[in-house]
C-alpha positions as CSV (number, residue, x, y, z in Angstrom):
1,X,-108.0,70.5,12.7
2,X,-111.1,71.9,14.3
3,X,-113.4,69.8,16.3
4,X,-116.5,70.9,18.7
5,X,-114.7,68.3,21.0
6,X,-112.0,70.1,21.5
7,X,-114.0,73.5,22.3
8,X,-115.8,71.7,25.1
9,X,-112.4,70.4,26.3
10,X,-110.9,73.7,26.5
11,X,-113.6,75.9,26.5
12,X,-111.5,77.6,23.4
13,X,-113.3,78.4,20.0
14,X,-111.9,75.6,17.6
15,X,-110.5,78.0,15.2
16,X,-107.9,79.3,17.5
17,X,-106.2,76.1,17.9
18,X,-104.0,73.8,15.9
19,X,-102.9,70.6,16.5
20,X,-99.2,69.8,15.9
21,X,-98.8,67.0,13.4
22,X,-95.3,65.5,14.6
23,X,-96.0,65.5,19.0
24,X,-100.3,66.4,18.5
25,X,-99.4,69.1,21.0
26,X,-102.8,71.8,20.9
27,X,-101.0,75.0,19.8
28,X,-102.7,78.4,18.9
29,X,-103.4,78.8,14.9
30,X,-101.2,81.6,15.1
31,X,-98.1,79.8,15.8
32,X,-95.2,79.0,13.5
33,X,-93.4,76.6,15.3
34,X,-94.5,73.6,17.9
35,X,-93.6,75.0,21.3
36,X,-93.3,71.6,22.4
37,X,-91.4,69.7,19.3
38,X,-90.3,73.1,17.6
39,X,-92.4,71.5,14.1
40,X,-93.0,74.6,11.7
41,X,-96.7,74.8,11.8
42,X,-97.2,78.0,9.5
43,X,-96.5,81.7,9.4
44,X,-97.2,84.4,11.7
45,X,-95.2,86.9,14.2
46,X,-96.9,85.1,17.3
47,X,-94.1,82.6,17.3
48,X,-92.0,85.5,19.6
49,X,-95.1,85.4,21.8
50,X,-94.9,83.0,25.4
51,X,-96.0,79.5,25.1
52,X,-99.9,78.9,25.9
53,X,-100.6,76.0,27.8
54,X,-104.4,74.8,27.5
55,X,-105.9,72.1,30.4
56,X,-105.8,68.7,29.6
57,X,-102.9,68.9,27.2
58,X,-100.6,66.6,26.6
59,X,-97.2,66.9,28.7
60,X,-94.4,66.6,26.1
61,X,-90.9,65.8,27.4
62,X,-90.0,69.3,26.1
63,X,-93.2,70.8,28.0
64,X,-91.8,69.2,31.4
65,X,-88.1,70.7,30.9
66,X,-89.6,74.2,29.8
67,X,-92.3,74.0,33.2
68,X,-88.9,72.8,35.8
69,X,-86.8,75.7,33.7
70,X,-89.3,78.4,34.9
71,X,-90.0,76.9,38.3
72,X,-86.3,77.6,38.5
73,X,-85.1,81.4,39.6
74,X,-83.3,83.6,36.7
75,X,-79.9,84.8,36.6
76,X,-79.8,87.9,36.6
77,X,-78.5,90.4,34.8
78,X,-76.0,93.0,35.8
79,X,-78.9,96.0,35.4
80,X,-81.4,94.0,37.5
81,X,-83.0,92.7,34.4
82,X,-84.1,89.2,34.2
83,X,-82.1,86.8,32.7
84,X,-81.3,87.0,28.9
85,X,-83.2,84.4,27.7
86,X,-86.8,85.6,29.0
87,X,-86.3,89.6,28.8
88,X,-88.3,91.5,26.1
89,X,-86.1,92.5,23.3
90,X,-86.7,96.2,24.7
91,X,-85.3,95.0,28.0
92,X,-82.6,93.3,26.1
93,X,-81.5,96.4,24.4
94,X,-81.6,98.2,27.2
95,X,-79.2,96.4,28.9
96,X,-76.9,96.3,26.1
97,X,-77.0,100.1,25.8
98,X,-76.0,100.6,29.2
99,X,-73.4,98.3,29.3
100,X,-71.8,99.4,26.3
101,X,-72.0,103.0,26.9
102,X,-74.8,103.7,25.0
103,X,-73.2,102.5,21.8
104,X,-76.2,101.2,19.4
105,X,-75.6,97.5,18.0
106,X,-74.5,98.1,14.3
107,X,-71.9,100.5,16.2
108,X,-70.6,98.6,18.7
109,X,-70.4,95.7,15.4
110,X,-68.8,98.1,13.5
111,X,-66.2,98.8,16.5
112,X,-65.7,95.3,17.2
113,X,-65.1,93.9,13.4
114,X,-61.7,92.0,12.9
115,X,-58.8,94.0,11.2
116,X,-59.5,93.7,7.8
117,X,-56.6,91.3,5.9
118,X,-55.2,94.0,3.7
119,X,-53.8,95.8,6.8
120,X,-52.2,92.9,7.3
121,X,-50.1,94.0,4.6
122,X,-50.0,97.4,5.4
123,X,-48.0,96.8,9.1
124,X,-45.9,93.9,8.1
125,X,-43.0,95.8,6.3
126,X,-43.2,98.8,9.2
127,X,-43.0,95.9,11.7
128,X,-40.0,94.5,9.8
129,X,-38.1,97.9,9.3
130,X,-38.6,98.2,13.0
131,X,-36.9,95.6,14.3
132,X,-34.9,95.3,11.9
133,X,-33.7,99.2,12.7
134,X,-33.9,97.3,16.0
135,X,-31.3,94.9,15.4
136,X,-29.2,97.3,13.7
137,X,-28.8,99.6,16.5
138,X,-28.0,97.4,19.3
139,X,-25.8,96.0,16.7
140,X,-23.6,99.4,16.1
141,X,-24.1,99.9,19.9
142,X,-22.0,96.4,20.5
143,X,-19.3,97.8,17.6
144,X,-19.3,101.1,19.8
145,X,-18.6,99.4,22.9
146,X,-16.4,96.2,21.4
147,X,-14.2,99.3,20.2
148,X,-14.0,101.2,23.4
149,X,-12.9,98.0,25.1
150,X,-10.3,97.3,22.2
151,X,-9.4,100.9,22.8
152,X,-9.0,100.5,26.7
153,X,-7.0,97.2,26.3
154,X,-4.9,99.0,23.4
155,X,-4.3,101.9,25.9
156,X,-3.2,99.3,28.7
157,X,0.7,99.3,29.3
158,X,2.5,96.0,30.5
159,X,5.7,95.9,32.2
160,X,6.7,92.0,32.2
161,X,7.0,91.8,35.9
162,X,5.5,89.9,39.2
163,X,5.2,92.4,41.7
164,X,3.5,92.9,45.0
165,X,3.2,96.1,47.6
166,X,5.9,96.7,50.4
167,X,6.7,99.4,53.0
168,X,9.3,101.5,50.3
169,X,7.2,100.6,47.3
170,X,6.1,97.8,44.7
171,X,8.2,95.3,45.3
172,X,9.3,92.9,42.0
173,X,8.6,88.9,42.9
174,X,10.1,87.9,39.2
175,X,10.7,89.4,35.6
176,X,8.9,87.1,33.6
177,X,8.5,86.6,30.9
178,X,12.0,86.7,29.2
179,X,12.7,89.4,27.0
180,X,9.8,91.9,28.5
181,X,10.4,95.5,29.4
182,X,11.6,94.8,32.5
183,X,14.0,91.9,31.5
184,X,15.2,93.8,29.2
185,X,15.8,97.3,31.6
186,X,17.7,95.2,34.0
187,X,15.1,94.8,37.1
188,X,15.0,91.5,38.9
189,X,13.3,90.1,41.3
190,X,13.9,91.8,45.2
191,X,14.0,94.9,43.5
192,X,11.7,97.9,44.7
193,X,10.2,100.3,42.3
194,X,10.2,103.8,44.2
195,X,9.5,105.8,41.2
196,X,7.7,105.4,38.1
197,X,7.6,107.9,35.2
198,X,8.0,110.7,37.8
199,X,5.2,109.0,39.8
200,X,5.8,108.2,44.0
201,X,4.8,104.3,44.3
202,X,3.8,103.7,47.5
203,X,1.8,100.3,46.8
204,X,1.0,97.9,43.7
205,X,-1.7,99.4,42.7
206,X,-0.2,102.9,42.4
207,X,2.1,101.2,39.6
208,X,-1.1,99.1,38.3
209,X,-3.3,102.6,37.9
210,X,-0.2,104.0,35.6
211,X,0.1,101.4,33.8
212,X,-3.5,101.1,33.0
213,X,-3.6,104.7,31.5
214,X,-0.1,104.5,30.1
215,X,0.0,103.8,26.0
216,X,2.1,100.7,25.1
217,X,5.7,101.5,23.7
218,X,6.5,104.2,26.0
219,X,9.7,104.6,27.7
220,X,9.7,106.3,31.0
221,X,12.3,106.5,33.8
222,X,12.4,104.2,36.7
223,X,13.7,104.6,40.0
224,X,14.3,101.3,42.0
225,X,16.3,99.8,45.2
226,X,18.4,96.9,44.9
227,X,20.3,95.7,48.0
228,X,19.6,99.0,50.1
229,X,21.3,101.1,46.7
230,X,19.0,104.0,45.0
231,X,19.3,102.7,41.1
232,X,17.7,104.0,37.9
233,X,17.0,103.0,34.5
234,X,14.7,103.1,31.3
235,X,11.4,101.2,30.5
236,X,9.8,100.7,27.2
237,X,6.5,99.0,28.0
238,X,4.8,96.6,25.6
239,X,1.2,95.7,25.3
240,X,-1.2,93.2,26.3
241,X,-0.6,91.1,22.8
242,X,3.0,91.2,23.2
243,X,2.9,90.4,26.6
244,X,0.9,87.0,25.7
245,X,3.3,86.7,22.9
246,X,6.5,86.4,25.2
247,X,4.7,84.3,27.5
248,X,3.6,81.4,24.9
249,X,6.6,81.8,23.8
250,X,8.5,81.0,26.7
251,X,5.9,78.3,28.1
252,X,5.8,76.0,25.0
253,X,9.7,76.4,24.9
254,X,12.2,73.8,26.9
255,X,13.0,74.4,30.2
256,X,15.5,73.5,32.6
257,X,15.9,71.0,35.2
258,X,18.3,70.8,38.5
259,X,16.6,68.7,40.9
260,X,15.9,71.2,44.1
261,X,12.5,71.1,46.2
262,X,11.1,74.5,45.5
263,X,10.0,74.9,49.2
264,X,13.2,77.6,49.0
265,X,13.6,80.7,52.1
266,X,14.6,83.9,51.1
267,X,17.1,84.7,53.5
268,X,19.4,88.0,54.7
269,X,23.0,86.9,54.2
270,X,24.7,87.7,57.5
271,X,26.9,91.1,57.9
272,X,25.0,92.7,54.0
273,X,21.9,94.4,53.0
274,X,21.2,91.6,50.2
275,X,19.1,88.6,50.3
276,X,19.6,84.6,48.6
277,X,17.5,82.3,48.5
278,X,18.5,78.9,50.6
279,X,18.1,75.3,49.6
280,X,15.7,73.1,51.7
281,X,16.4,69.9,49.7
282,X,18.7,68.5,47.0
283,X,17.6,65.5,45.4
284,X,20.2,62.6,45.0
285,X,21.2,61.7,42.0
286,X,19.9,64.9,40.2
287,X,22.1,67.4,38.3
288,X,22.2,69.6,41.6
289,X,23.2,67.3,43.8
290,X,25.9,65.8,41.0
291,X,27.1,69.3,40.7
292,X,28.0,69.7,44.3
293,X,24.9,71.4,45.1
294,X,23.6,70.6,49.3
295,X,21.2,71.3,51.7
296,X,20.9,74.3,53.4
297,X,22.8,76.1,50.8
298,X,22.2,79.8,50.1
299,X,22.1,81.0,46.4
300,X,22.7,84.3,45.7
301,X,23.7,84.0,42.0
302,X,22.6,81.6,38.6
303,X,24.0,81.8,35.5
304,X,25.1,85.1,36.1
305,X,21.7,86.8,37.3
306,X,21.8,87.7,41.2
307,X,19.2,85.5,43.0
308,X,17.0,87.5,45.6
309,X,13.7,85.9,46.1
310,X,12.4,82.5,45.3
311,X,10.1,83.2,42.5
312,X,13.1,84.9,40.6
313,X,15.4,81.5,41.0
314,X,12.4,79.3,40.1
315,X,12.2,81.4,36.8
316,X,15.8,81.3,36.3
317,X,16.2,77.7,36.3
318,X,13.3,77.4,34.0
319,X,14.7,80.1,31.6
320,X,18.3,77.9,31.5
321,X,18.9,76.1,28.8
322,X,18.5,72.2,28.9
323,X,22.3,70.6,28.7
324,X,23.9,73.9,29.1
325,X,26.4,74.4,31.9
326,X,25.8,77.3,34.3
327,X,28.1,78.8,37.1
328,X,26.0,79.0,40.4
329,X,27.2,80.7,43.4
330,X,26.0,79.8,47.1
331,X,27.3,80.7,50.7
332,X,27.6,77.4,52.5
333,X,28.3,78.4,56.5
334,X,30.6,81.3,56.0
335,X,32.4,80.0,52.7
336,X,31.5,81.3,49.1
337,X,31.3,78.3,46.7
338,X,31.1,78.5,43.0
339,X,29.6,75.5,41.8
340,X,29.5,74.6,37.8
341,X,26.0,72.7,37.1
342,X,25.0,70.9,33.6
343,X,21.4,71.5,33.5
344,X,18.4,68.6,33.1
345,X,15.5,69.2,31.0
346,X,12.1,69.2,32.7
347,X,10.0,67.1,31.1
């Protein structure tokens, strides 16, 4: 739309103008696209060319957002170029170039591009025999080590015995449980192992350490003391499963009952080298006291077993037989009483 109006407006020739049909923004013929609305207009390579503004024309909303946009300083850009969106394209490229290592844009495309899906395929199985070669490993590394502790406990010797460390040696609190290897060789509690398979014991832990590396079902020599006497005997030691076996055993069994406060003394009987174990209280009415049993009374033997520490008569009593009769022995002042006691059951 040409008009001689227009070219004394704007002191343009009207052929170089156009005005855009949608916002009648003057535009240059050249143009495209409406720099104002963004209306195609026509064809041509001048749409990459800056916006002309002519005097007189009409301020478009777009216009006033574009004018306070470059009124506004640029970002810029980290080579000192101006800010993307005004930079040449040569200025552009430069920057990319630099930033990228010199790596041209198809390139740098080609470098980024996604994995393509078929690789997908490719790693999945070698990710999956991986771990699962993973798995497997750790899985014969458990085996390996749940069989080297089998093998350690299997190698593990028990003797059936409460013991703790004294001046002479390791000295035995109770035999428990019945029927172990030392219930069996004869030790009881107040004894002191001094020797052990050939081995000084000097302390608990001396007789602990050759256990430990001592296979079950051995028999070895032992060398004990027993009321200030040297004795010896023979031990066959058992393992850690029949150990637990003798003790469920004798835990889920009956036990006996004679009515005693188990707040017992281990006591020196006057004028000997042994040891008893004295009463503090006999309950009334209980199969102790019914007996003939009192307090203050010093046991030295039950049922036949010599009594020498309190842990070793507690354990006695429980081994008895409920409604069995047993023959205890106890000095009372300086008199020797045998005293016949049908045992209780503790419920």
């Amino acid at each position: 739309m040409e008009t001689e109006a227009h070219k004394d407006s704007t002191g343009a020739p009207a052929g170089d103008v156009f005005v855009c049909p949608n916002c009648h923004t003057l535009m240059p013929s050249e143009m495209r696209f409406c720099r104002a609305c963004g209306c195609r207009l026509g064809e041509g390579i001048e749409e990459y060319t800056e916006t002309v503004r002519f005097d007189g024309a009409q301020d478009t909303g777009r216009a006033r957002k574009a004018k306070t946009a470059s009124a506004q300083p640029q970002p810029t850009s980290p080579t000192g170029i101006g800010g993307w969106g005004t930079a040449s394209r040569s200025a552009r490229a430069q920057a990319i170039r630099s930033l990228t290592g010199g790596l041209g844009r198809g390139k740098m495309a080609r470098t980024c591009a996604r994995v393509p899906r078929w690789m997908i395929w490719v790693f999945l199985p070698i990710f999956a025999l991986s771990l699962l070669s993973g798995m497997s490993h750790n899985k014969v590394r458990v085996i390996k080590q749940s069989g080297a502790a089998a093998a350690s406990s299997s190698s593990n010797s028990f003797l059936g015995a409460q013991y703790k460390t004294s001046p002479d040696g390791a000295f035995i609190e109770d035999v428990t449980p019945p029927g172990s290897p030392a219930d069996k060789a004869g030790l009881l509690g107040g004894d002191v192992i001094t020797i052990f398979d050939g081995h000084v014991i000097k302390s608990e832990s001396d007789l602990n350490n050759l256990l430990s590396n001592m296979p079950s079902g051995k028999t070895v020599d032992v060398t004990f003391i027993r009321d200030g006497e040297k004795k010896t005997g023979k031990v066959t030691t058992i393992s850690e499963d029949q150990n637990d076996e003798l003790r469920d055993a004798f835990e889920q069994g009956p036990k006996g009952f004679l009515g005693v406060n188990d707040n017992f003394k281990r006591v020196q009987i006057p004028g000997t080298n042994s040891y008893g174990v004295q009463l503090k209280e006999v309950y009334k009415n209980r199969p102790g006291y019914l007996a003939g049993l009192r307090d203050d009374d010093i046991v030295v033997e039950f049922n036949g077993t010599q009594i020498r520490t309190p842990e070793e008569f507690n354990t006695r009593i429980d081994r008895a037989a409920p409604d069995s009769t047993v023959k205890i022995v106890v000095i009372r002042g300086t008199e020797r009483k045998e005293i016949m006691v049908k045992m209780g059951e503790d419920d």
